[in-house]
C-alpha positions in Angstrom: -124.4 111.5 247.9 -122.1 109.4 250.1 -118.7 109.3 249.9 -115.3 108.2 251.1 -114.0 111.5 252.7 -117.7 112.1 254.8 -118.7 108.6 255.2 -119.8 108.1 258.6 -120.9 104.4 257.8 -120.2 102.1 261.0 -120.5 98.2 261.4 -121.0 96.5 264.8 -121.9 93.1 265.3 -125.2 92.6 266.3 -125.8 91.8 270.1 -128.4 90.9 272.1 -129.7 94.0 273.7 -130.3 94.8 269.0 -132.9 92.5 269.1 -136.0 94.1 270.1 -134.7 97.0 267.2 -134.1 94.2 265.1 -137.6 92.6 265.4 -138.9 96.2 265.1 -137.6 96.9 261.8 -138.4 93.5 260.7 -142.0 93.6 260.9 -141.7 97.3 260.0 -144.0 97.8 256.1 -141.1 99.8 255.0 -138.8 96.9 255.6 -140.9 93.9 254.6 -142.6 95.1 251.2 -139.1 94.2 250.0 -138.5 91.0 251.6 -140.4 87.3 251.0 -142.5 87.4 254.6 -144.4 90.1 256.9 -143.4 88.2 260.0 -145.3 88.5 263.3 -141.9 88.4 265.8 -142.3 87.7 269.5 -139.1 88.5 272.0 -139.2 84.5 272.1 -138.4 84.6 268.3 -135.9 86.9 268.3 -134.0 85.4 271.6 -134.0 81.9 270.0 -132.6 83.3 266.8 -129.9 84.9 268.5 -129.2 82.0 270.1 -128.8 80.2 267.1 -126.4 82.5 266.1 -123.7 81.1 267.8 -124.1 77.6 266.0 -123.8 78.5 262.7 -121.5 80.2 260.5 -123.5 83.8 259.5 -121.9 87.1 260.6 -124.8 89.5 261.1 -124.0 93.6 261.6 -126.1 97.0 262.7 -125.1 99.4 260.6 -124.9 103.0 261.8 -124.5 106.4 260.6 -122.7 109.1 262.6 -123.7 107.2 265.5 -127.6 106.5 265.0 -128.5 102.6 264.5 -129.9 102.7 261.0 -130.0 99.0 259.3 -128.7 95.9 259.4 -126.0 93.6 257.2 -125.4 90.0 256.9 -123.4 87.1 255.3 -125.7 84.1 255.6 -125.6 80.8 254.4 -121.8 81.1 254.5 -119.6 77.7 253.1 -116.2 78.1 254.1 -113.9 79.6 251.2 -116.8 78.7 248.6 -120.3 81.2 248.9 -122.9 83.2 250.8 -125.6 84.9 250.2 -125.5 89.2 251.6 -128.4 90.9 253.0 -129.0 94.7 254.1 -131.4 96.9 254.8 -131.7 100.2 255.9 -135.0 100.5 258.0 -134.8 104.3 259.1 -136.3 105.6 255.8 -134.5 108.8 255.9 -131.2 107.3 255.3 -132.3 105.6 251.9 -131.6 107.0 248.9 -128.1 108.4 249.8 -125.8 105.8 248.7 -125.4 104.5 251.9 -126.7 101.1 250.5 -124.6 100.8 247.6 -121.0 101.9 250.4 -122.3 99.2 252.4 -122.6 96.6 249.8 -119.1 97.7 248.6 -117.9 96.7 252.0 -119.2 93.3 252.4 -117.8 92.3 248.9 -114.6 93.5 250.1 -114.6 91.5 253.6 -116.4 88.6 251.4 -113.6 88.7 249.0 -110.4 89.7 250.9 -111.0 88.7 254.2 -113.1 85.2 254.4 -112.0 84.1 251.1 -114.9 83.4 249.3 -115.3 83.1 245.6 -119.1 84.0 245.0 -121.5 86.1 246.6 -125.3 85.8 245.3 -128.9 86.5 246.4 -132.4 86.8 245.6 -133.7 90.5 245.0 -137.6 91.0 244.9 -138.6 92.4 241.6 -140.1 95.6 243.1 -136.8 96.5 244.9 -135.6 99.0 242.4 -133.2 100.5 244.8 -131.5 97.4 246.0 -130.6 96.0 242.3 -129.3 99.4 241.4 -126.8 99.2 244.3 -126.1 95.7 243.5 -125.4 96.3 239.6 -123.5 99.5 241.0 -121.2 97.4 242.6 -120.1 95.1 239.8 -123.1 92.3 240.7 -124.9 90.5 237.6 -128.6 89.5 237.2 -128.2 85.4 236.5 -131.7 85.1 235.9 -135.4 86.1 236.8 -137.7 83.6 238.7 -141.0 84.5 237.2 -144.1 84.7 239.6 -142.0 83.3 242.7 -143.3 85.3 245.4 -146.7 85.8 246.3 -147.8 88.2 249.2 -150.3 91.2 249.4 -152.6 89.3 246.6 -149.9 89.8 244.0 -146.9 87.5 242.1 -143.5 89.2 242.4 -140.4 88.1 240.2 -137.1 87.5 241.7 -133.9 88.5 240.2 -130.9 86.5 241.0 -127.9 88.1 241.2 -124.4 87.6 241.7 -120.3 88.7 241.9 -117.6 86.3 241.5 -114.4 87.1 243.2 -112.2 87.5 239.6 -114.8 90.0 238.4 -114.5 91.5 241.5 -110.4 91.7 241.2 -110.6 93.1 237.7 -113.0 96.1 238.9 -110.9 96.2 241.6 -109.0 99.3 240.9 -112.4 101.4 240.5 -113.4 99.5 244.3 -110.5 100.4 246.1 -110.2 104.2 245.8 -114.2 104.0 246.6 -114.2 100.8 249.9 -110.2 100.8 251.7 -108.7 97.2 252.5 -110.6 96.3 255.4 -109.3 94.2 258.2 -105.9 94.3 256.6 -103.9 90.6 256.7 -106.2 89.1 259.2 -108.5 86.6 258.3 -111.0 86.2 260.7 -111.0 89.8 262.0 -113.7 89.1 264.5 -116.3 89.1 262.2 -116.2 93.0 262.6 -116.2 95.3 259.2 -114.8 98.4 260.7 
């Protein structure tokens, strides 16, 4: 399992020459079974998306292990000081199941939390995405509630959990966080949207 002293977890703002790996792993069935859509992306889509990058107030990240691209992070739907809503993935399979998830996850709360300001992060997690929940109720996250039958793709309802980690509960759990995730970006607020 991961941990502090080997972790060679690295985040990197995404650029442009990401976003034909990007659209890769997001069409990618090892990717997508987990998400609401199985998009069909063209380099159009992806170039216009990137573009709208710049207008709006999302940080998005490639995360890497010992230097090989392996997944992606995010903050999206960010309201100044108030919310947003996380999302990772790790699309080379052969990184899953090594608590790399769950060290990531652990480092957007804390950039989240210390760094932006925010006092809630929440999100949606498809019912059949055991692994993500664990990582998120690993990290001090609560389900709120279950939307029943919400998704339907591959002939077949899914639930979605919501879930969700307020900044207080955060704090008092904090002592267990910090010997696992360091302060991050130290006294800077905006930090350059970087993690690391």
């Amino acid at each position: 399992m991961l941990n502090e002293k080997n972790a060679k977890v690295r985040f990197r703002p995404i650029a442009k020459y990401d976003l034909e790996l990007l659209r890769k792993w997001r069409m990618h069935p090892e990717v997508t079974k987990y998400l609401y859509t199985d998009p069909i992306l063209t380099k159009e889509d992806q170039e216009k998306w990137y573009a709208n990058l710049q207008e709006i107030n999302d940080i998005y990240w490639i995360i890497s292990y010992d230097k090989i691209d392996i997944g992606y992070a995010a903050l999206r739907d960010v309201v100044s000081n108030i919310s947003a809503d996380p999302g990772i993935f790790i699309a080379d399979t052969r990184y899953r199941k090594k608590g790399i998830a769950k060290f990531v996850i652990g480092k957007i709360q804390e950039y989240a939390f210390e760094v932006m300001g925010l006092s809630k992060l929440y999100g949606p997690v498809l019912s059949e995405n055991y692994g993500a929940l664990m990582a998120y109720l690993k990290n001090g996250w609560i389900i709120e509630g279950c939307l029943k039958r919400h998704i339907y793709k591959n002939k077949k309802y899914y639930d979605v959990y919501m879930i969700a980690l307020f900044r207080e509960d955060w704090r008092l759990n904090r002592r267990t966080f910090s010997r696992l995730f360091p302060i991050i970006c130290k006294g800077e607020r905006q930090c350059q949207k970087k993690i690391i």
